[in-house]
VMD Tcl script that draws the C-alpha trace (Angstrom):
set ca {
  {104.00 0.22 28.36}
  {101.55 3.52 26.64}
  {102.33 6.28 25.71}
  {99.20 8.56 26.19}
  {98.76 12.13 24.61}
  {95.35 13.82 25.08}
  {94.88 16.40 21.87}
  {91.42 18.68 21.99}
  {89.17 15.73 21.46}
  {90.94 12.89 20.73}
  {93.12 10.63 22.87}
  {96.23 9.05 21.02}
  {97.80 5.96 23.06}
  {101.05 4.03 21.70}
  {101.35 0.64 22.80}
  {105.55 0.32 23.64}
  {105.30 -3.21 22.07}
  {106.56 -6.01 21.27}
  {103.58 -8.51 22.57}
  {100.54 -8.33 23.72}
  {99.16 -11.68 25.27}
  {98.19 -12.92 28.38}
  {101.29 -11.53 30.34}
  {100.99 -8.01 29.57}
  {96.82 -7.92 29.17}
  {95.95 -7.42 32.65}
  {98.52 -4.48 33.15}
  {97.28 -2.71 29.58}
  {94.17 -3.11 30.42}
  {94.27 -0.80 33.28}
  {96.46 1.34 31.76}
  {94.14 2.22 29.01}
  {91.23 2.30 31.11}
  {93.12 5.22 33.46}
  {94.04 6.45 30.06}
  {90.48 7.29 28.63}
  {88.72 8.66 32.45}
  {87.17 11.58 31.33}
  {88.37 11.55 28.01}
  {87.16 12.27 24.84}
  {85.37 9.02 22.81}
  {87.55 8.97 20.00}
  {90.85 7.22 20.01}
  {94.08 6.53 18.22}
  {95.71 2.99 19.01}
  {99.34 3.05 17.48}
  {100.16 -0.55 17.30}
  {103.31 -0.21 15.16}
  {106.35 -1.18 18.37}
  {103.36 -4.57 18.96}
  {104.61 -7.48 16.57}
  {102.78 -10.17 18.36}
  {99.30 -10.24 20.04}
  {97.41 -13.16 20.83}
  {93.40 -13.26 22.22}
  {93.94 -11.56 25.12}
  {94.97 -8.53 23.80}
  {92.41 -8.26 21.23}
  {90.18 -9.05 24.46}
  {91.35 -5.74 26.30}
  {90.91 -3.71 22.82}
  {87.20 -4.86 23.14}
  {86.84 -3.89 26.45}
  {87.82 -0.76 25.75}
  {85.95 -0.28 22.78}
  {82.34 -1.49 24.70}
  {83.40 1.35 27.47}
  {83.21 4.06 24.95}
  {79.82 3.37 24.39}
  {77.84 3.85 21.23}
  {79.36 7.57 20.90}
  {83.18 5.93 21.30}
  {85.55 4.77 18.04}
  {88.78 3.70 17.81}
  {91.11 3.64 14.96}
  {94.03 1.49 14.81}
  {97.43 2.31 13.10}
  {100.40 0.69 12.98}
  {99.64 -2.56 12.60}
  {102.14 -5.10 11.77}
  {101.27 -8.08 9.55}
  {100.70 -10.81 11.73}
  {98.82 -8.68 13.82}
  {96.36 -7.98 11.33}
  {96.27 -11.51 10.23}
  {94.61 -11.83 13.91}
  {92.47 -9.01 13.55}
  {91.39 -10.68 10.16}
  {91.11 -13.88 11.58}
  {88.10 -13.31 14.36}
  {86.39 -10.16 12.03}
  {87.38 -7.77 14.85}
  {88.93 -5.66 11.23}
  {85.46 -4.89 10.97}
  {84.87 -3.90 14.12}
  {87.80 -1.79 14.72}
  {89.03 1.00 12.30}
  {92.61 -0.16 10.74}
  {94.02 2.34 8.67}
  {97.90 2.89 7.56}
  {98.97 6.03 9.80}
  {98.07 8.54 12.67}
  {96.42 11.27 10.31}
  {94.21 9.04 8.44}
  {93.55 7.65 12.19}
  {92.37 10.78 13.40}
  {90.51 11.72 10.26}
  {88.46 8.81 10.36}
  {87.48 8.96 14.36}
  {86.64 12.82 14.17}
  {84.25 11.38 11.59}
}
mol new
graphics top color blue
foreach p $ca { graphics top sphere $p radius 0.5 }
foreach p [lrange $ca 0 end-1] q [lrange $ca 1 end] { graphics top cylinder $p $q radius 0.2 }
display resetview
């Protein structure tokens, strides 16, 4: 379902699409939280193979987010239009960091 690659101090995961909703939230979850143990607190979501996600998903991404603590940020690439439309939808766009590819992603979470 990820595809996880740990770089110095970031940690880049790629979500193997195409949904995200309340079938496949319990299992990401997990996933990303094995993912991040002892990991840096910067990370890359690639979201471009995910072409539907409902609640749920943008559920786990907040999970996530809240166990990075105050030091933690994620940027988000990849994301396909009706995905953002949800992002845009509850404000979580302002929450997370959506930007249009994986080097602006890691620019912006190495600050």
């Amino acid at each position: 379902m990820i595809t996880v690659h740990h770089l110095e101090d970031i940690v880049e995961i790629t979500l193997g699409g195409p949904r995200v909703d309340s079938v496949v939230a319990p299992h990401l979850k997990v996933e990303l939280e094995q993912a991040v143990i002892n990991a840096p607190r910067k990370i890359v979501l690639d979201l471009a193979a995910v072409d539907f996600m409902d609640s749920t998903g943008l559920g786990v991404f907040v999970s996530l987010l809240k166990k990075l603590g105050p030091n933690g940020a994620i940027a988000v690439t990849g994301v396909q239009p009706a995905v953002l439309r949800l992002f845009q939808l509850t404000r979580l766009d302002s929450l997370f960091r959506i930007v249009d590819d994986i080097p602006a992603a890691r620019a912006l979470v190495r600050g």
